[in-house]
C-alpha positions as CSV (number, residue, x, y, z in Angstrom):
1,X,23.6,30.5,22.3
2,X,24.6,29.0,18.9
3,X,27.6,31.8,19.0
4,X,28.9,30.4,22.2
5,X,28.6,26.9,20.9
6,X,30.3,27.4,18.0
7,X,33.0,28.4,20.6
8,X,33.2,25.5,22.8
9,X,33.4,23.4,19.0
10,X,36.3,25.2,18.2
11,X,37.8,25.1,21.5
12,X,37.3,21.3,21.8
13,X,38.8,20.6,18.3
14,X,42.0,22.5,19.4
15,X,42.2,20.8,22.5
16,X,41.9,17.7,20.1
17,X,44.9,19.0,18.1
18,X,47.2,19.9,21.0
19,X,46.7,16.4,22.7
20,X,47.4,14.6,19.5
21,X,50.9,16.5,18.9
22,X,52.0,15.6,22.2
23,X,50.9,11.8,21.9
24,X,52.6,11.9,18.5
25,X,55.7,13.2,20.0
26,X,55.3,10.9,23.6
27,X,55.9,13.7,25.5
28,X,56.9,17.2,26.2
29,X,59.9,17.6,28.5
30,X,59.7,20.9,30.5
31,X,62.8,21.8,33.2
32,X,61.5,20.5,36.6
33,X,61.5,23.3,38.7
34,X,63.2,22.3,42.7
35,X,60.7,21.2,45.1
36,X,58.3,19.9,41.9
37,X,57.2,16.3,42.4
38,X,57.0,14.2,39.3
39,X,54.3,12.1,37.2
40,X,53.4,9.8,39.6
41,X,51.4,7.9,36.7
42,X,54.7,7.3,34.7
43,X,57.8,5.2,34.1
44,X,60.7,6.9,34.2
45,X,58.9,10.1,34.3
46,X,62.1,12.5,34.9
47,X,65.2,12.8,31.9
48,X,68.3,14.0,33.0
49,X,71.4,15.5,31.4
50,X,74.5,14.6,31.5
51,X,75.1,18.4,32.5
52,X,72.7,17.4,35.7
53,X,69.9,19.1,34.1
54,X,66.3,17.4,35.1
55,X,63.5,17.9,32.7
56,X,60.1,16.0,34.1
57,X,57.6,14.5,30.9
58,X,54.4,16.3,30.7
59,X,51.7,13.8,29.1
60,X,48.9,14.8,27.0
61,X,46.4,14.6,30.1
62,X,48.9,17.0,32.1
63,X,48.6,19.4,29.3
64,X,45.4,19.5,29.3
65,X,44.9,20.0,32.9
66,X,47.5,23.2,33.1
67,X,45.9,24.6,30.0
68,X,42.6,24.2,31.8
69,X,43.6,26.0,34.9
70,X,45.5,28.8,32.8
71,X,42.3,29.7,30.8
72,X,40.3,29.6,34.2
73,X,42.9,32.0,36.3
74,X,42.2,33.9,33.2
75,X,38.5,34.0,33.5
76,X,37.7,32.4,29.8
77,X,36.9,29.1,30.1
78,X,38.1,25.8,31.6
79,X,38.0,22.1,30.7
80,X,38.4,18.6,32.1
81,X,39.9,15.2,30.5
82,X,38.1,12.1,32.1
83,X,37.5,8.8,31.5
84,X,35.9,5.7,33.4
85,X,39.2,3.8,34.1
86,X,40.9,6.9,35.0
87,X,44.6,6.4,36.3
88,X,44.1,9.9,38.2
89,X,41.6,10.1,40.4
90,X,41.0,13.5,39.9
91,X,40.1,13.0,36.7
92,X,37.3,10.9,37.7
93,X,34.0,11.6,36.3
94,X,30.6,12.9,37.4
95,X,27.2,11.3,36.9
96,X,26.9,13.6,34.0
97,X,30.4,12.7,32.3
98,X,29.6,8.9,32.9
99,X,26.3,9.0,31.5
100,X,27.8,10.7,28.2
101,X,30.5,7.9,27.9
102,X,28.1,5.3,28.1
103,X,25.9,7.4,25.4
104,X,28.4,8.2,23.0
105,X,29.8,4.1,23.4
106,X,26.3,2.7,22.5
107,X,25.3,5.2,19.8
108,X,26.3,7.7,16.9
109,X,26.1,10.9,19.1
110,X,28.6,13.0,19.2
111,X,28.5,16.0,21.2
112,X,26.0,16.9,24.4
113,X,25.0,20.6,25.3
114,X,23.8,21.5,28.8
115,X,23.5,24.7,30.5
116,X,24.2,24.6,33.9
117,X,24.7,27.6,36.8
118,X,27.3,28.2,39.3
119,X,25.4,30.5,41.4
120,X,23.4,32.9,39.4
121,X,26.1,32.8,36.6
122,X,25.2,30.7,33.5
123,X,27.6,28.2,32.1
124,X,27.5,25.8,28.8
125,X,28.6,22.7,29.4
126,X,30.0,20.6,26.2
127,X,30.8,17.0,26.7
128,X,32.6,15.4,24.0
129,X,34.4,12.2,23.6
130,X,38.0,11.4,23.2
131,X,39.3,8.3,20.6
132,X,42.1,6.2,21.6
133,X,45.4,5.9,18.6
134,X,48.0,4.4,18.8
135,X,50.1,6.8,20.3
136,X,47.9,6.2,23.2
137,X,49.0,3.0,23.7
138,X,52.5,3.9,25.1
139,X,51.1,5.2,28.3
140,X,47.7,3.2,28.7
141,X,48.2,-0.4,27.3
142,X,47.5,-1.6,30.9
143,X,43.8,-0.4,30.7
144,X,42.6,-2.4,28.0
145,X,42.1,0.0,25.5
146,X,42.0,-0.4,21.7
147,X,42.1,2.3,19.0
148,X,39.4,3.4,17.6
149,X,37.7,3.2,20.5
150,X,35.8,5.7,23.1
151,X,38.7,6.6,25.8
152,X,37.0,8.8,27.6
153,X,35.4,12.6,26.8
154,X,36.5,16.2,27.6
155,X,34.0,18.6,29.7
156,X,34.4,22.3,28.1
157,X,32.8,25.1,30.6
158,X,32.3,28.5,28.7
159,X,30.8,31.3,30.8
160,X,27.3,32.8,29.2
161,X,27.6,36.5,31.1
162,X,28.7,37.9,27.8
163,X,26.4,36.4,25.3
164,X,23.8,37.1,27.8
165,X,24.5,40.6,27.9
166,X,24.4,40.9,24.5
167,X,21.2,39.1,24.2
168,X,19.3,41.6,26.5
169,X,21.2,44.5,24.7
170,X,19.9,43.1,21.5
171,X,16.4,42.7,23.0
172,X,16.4,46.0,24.1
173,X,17.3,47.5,20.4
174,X,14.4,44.9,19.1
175,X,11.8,45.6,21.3
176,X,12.5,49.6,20.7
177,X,12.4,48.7,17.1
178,X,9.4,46.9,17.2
179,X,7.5,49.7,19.1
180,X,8.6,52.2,16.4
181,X,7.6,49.8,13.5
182,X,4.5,49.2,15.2
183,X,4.2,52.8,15.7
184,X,4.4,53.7,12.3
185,X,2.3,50.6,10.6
186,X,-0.4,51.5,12.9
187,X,-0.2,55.0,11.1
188,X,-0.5,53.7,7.6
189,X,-3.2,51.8,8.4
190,X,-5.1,53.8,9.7
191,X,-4.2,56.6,6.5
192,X,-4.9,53.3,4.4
193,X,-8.2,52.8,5.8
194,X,-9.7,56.2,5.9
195,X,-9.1,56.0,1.9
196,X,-10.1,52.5,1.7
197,X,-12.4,51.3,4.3
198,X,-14.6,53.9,4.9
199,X,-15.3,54.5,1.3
200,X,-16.2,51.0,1.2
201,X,-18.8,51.3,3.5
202,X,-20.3,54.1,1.7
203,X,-20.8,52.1,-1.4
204,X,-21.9,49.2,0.6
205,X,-24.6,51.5,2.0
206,X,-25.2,52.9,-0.7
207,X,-25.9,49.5,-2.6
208,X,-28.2,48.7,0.8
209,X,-30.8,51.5,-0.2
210,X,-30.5,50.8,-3.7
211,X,-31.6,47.4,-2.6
212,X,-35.0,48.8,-0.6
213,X,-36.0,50.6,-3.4
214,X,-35.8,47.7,-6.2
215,X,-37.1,44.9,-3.9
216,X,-40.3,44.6,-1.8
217,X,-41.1,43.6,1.4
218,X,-37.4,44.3,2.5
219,X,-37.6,47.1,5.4
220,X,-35.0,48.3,7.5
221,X,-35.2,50.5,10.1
222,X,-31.9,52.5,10.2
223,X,-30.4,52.7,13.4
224,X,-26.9,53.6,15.2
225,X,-23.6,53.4,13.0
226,X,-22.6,52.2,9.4
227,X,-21.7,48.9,10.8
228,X,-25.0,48.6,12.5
229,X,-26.8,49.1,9.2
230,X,-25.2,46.3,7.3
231,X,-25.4,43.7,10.0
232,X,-29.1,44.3,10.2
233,X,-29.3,44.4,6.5
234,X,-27.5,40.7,6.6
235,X,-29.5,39.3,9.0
236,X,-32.7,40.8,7.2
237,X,-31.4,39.0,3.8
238,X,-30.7,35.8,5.6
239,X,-34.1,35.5,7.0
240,X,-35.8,36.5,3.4
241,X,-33.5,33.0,2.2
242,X,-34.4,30.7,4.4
243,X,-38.1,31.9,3.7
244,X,-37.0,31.1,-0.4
245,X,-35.7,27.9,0.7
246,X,-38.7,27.1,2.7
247,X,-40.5,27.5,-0.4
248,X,-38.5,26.2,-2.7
249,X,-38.2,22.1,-1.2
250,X,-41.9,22.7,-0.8
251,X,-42.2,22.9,-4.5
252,X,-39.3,20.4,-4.7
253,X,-41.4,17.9,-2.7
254,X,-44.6,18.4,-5.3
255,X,-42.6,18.5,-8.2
256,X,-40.3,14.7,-7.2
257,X,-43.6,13.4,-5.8
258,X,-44.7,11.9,-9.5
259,X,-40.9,10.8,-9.8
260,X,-41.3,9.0,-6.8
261,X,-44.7,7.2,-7.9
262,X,-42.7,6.4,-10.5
263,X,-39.9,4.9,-8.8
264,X,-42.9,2.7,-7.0
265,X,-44.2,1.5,-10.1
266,X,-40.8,0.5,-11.4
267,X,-39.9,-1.5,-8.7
268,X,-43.2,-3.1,-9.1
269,X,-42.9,-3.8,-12.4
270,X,-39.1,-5.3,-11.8
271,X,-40.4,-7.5,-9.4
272,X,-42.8,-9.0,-11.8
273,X,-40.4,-9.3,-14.4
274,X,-38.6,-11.2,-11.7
275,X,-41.3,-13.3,-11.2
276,X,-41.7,-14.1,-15.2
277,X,-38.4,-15.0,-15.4
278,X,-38.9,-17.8,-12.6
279,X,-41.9,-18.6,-14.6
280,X,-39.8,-18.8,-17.6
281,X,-36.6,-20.9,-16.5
282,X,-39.5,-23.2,-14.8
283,X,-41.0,-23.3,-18.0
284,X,-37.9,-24.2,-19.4
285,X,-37.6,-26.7,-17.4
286,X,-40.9,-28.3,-17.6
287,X,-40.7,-28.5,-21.5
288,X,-36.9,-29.9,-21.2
289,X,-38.1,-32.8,-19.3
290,X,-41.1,-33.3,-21.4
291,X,-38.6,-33.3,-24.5
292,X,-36.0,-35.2,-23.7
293,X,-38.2,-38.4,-22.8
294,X,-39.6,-38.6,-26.4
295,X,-36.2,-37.8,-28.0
296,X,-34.7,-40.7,-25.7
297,X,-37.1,-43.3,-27.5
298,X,-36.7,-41.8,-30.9
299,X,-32.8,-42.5,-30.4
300,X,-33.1,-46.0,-29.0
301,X,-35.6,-47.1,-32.0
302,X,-33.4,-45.5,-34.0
303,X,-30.4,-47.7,-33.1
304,X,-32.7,-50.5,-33.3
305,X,-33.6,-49.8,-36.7
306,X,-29.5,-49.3,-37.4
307,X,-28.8,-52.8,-36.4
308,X,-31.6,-54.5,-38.0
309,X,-31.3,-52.7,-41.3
310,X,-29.3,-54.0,-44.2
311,X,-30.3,-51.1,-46.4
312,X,-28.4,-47.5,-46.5
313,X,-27.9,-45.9,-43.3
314,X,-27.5,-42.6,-44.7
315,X,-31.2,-41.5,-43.7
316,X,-30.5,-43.4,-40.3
317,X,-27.8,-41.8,-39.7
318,X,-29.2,-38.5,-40.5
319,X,-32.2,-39.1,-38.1
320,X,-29.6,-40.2,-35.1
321,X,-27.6,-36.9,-35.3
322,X,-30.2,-34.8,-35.1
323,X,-31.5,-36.9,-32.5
324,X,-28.4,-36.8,-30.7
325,X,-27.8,-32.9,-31.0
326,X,-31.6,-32.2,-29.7
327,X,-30.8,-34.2,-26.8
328,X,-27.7,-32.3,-26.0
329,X,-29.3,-29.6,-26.0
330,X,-32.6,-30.5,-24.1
331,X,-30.0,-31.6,-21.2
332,X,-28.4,-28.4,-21.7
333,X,-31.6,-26.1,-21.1
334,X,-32.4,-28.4,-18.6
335,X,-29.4,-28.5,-16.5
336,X,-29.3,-24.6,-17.1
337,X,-32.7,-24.3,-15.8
338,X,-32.0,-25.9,-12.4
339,X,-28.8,-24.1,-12.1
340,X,-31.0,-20.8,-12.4
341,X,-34.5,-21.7,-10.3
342,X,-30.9,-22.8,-7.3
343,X,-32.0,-26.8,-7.8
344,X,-28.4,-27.8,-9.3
345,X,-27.0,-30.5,-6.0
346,X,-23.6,-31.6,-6.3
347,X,-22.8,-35.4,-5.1
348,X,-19.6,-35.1,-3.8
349,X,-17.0,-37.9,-4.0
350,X,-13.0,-38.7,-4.1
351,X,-12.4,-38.9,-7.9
352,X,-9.1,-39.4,-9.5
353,X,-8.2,-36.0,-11.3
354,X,-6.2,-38.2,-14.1
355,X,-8.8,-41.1,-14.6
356,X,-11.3,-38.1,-15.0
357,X,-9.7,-36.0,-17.7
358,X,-8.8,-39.8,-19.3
359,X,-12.5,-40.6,-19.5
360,X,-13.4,-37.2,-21.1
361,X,-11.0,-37.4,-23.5
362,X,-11.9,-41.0,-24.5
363,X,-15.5,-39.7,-24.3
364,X,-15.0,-37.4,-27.6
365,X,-12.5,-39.4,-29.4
366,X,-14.8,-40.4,-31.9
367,X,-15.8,-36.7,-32.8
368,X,-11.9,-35.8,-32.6
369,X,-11.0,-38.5,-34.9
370,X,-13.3,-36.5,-37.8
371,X,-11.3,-34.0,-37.9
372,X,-7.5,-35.7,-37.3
373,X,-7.5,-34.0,-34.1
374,X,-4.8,-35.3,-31.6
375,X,-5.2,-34.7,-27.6
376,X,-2.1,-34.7,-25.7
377,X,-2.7,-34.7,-21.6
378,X,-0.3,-34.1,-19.2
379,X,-1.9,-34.7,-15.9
380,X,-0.8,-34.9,-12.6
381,X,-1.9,-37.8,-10.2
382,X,-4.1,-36.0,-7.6
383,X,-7.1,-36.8,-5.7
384,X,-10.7,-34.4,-5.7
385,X,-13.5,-34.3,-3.7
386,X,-16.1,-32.9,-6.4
387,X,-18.9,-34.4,-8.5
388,X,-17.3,-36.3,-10.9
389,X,-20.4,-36.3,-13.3
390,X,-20.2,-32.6,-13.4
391,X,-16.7,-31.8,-13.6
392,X,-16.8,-34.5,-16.3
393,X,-19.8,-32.4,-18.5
394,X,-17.4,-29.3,-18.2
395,X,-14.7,-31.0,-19.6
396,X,-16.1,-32.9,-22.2
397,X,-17.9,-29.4,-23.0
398,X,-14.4,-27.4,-22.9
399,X,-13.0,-30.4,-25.4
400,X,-15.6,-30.5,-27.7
401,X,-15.7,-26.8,-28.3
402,X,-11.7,-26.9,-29.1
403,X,-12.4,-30.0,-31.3
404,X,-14.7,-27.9,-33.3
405,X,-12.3,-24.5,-33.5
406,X,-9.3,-26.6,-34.1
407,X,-8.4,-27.2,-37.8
408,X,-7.9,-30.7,-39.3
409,X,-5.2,-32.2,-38.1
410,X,-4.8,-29.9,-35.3
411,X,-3.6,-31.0,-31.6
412,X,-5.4,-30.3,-28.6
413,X,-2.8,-30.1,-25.4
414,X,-4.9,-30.7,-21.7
415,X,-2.7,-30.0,-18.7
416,X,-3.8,-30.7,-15.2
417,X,-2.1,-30.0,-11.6
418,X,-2.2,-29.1,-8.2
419,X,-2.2,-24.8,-8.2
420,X,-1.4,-24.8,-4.7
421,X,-2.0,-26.7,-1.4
422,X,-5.6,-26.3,-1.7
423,X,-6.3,-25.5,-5.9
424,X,-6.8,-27.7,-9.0
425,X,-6.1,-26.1,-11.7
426,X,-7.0,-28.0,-15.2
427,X,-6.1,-25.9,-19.2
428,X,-7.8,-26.9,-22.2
429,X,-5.1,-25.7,-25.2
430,X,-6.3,-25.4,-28.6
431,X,-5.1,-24.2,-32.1
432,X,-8.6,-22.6,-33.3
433,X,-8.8,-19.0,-34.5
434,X,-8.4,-17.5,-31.0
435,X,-11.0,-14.8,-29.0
436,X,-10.7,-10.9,-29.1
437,X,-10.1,-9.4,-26.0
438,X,-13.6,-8.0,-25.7
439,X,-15.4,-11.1,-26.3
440,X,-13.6,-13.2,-23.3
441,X,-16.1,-12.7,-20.8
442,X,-19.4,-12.4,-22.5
443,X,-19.0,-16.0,-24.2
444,X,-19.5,-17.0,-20.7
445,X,-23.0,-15.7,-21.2
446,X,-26.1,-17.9,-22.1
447,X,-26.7,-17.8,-25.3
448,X,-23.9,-15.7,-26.5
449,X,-21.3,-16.6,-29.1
450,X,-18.4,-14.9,-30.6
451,X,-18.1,-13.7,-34.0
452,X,-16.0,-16.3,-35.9
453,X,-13.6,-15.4,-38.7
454,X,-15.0,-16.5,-42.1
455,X,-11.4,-17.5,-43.3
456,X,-11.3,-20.1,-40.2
457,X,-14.1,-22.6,-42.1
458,X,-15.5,-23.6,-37.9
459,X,-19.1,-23.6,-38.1
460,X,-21.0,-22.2,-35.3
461,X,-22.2,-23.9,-32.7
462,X,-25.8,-25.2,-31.5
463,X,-26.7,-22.4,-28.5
464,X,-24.1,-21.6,-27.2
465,X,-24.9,-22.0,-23.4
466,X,-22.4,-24.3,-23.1
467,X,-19.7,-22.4,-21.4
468,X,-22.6,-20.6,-19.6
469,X,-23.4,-24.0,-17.9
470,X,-19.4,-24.6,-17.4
471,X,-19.2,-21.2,-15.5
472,X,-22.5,-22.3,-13.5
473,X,-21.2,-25.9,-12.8
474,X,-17.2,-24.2,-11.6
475,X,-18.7,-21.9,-9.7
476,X,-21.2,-24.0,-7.7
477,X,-17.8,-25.9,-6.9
478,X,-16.8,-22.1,-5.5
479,X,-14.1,-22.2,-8.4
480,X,-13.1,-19.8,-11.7
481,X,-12.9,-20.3,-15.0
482,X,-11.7,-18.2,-17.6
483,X,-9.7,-17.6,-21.3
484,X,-6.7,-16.6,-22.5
485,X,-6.0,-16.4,-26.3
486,X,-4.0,-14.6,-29.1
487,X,-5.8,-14.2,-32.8
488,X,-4.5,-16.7,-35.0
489,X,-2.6,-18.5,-31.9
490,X,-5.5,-20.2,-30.3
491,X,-7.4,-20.3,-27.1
492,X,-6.5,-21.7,-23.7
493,X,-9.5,-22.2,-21.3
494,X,-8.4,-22.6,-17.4
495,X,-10.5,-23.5,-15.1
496,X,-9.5,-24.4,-10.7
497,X,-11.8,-26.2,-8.5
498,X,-10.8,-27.3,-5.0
499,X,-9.1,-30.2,-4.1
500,X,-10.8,-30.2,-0.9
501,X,-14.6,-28.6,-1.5
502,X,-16.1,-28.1,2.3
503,X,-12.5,-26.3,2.9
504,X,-13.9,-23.5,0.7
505,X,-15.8,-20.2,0.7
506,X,-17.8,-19.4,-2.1
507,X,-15.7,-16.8,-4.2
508,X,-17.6,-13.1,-5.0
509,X,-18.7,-12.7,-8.2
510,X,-16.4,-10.1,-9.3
511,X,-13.4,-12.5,-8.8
């Protein structure tokens, strides 16, 4: 088959050949024989001599056809020319011709392969198309054509009898081949196995009463052939397993039975410790509130006393600062402790994102002004719905921290925008000693605080659950916050908080 393809291939690319070096040339003139009509199809389709010689035009497609019916008297081959506006109605195409125009027209194929039969006979059928050039043109402007384009195809019709006949001679030669290979594979084999095989089985028999003699309570009763034997043997040694396995999860079960008391009495004792720590932040709680009342009236007789007194302040002074920072942080353990025991509510309201960082950063002013420490805000004029007094404790929380990790004279720059349609997204800059990378997440922890380089001269800080109850406080507004920082280049806190809260899903914790 692919032999007799190749063929047609060939035979189209000649045909190809011929019919463009008569185009090129116009025409062939052959001597018009008497009583021979001429190209009906043509202008001016005769020449004649000035001797009174007549020579008639033959056109590529007349070529073609006489070609065609030479190779067919000849009982090669024979091939057609046709196209869809045909000038010839002979050359008019069949359903199968059309349908390969229109396919080679609207896509890249280029050649279609059929087998057909003209009575029992076998015949491959190649369709390939024919490209208008310019040479074209001199005979078919009137049908619209332009080159480059599909004019047409040419139908190639090779007889298979031959390459069938050599197909069954060559089956014939294979199949005799194949029964004498066969023949003598099936003779080594069987020599191979003899040597191989059988000796195999001896050993494996061998090995079987080797076996009965070493191990008790296996008994087999020997019975037909070798094969016999060792099936029985196998099925004997599988039941002996599964009695081992029986036996062995029993004394799996036994042994795991204290691990799973165990188990018990761990989750027992982790629910406990559940409980105790509910007792605990409830405790915490409890002895915040009781704390912070007392503290509150030590600080307002304190200012009394400041206002009144002529004297030194210095001890007054003293008093109100420590005052002040155990009042920080009793609302700090107490905040935390509703956050935990799930009591924290948020009182939502439209606040003004710019009048809110403004506030905060007049808030800590006077601390920032201790240390020379400049704020620069660049905020963007948007509108929240969160809880002002709580977005306003994270950022006063956030600036005080970079106040105290800034050096004197340091700047503070605070940038707030809209992220996206629905995101706030607010960055506290500073120019403090900066975070390693593997302290960036637990400082969000309670009571966790970074190591601080001695060289930087920042103190450390009271308990640091500060950015504990930021994280608690951003999340309950189903934000994130987090840090970015470079030793020596400072730290840059972010944190984003819907503009929008009830259009929000809480984020997962891993986020």
């Amino acid at each position: 088959m692919e032999q007799v393809r190749k063929q047609a291939t060939i035979l189209y690319n000649q045909i190809a050949v011929t019919r463009q070096w008569v185009a090129e040339h116009e025409a062939l003139l052959r001597k018009k024989r008497d009583g021979a009509s001429s190209n009906p199809f043509l202008h001016n389709a005769d020449v004649k001599l000035p001797d009174g010689t007549v020579f008639t035009k033959l056109t590529p497609s007349i070529v073609t056809t006489e070609l065609s019916d030479r190779a067919s008297r000849n009982g090669l081959y024979y091939f057609k020319l046709t196209n869809v506006n045909c000038l010839n109605p002979n050359n008019a195409p069949d359903k199968l011709e059309r349908d390969s125009i229109e396919t080679f027209q609207r896509s890249d194929e280029k050649e279609i392969f059929r087998v057909e039969y003209s009575g029992s006979k076998p015949i491959l059928r190649y369709i390939a198309p024919v490209y208008v050039t310019e040479d074209c043109l001199s005979c078919h402007s009137g049908q619209g054509y332009n080159p480059g384009e599909i004019g047409g195809c040419l139908s190639i019709f090779i007889p298979m009898d031959e390459a069938r006949k050599a197909v069954q001679k060559s089956g014939a030669v294979l199949f005799a081949g194949t029964l004498g290979f066969g023949a003598i594979l099936i003779g080594l084999l069987f020599v191979s196995t003899r040597s191989l095989l059988f000796s195999r089985i001896k050993e494996i028999r061998s090995s079987i009463d080797r076996i009965h003699l070493e191990k008790d309570g296996l008994s087999l009763t020997k019975k037909g052939d070798e094969l016999k034997e060792i099936s029985d043997f196998c099925y004997l040694i599988d039941e002996r397993l599964k009695e081992e396995h029986g036996q062995l999860e029993k004394r799996i079960r036994e042994a795991t039975k204290d691990f799973y008391q165990t188990k018990e009495n761990l989750e027992k004792a982790n629910r406990e410790l559940e409980n105790l720590n509910i007792a605990k932040s409830d405790f915490f709680s409890d002895i915040s509130h009781e704390l912070r009342t007392p503290l509150t009236n030590i600080k307002g007789a304190v200012d009394i006393l400041e206002r009144i007194s002529s004297n030194d302040p210095k001890y007054l002074n003293i008093i109100k600062r420590n005052s002040d920072h155990l009042i920080r942080l009793v609302v700090d353990l107490l905040d935390y402790s509703r956050i935990e025991a799930g009591h924290l509510e948020l009182k939502l309201e439209n606040t003004s994102l710019r009048q809110l960082v403004e506030d905060s950063v007049i808030a800590v002013e006077a601390e920032a002004q201790k240390k020379s420490v400049k704020f620069s805000v660049k905020v963007d004029e948007l509108i929240l719905n969160v809880d002002r007094d709580r977005i306003y404790q994270v950022l006063t929380n956030l600036f005080s921290n970079a106040i105290r990790y800034s050096p004197v004279d340091g700047s503070i720059l605070v940038q707030a925008g809209s992220l996206d349609e629905s995101l706030a997204v607010i960055s506290v800059h500073d120019e403090g000693p900066g975070i390693e990378e593997k302290y960036r997440e637990a400082i969000f922890r309670k009571f966790y605080q970074a190591p601080i380089p001695k060289e930087s001269g920042v103190r450390r800080g009271s308990s640091g659950i500060g950015l504990a109850i930021c994280r608690a406080l951003i999340e309950a507004h189903y934000g994130r916050i987090w840090v970015e920082s470079r030793i020596g280049s400072g730290s840059k806190f972010f944190f984003t908080v819907p503009r929008k809260l009830e259009n929000h899903a809480k984020p997962n914790s891993n986020s």
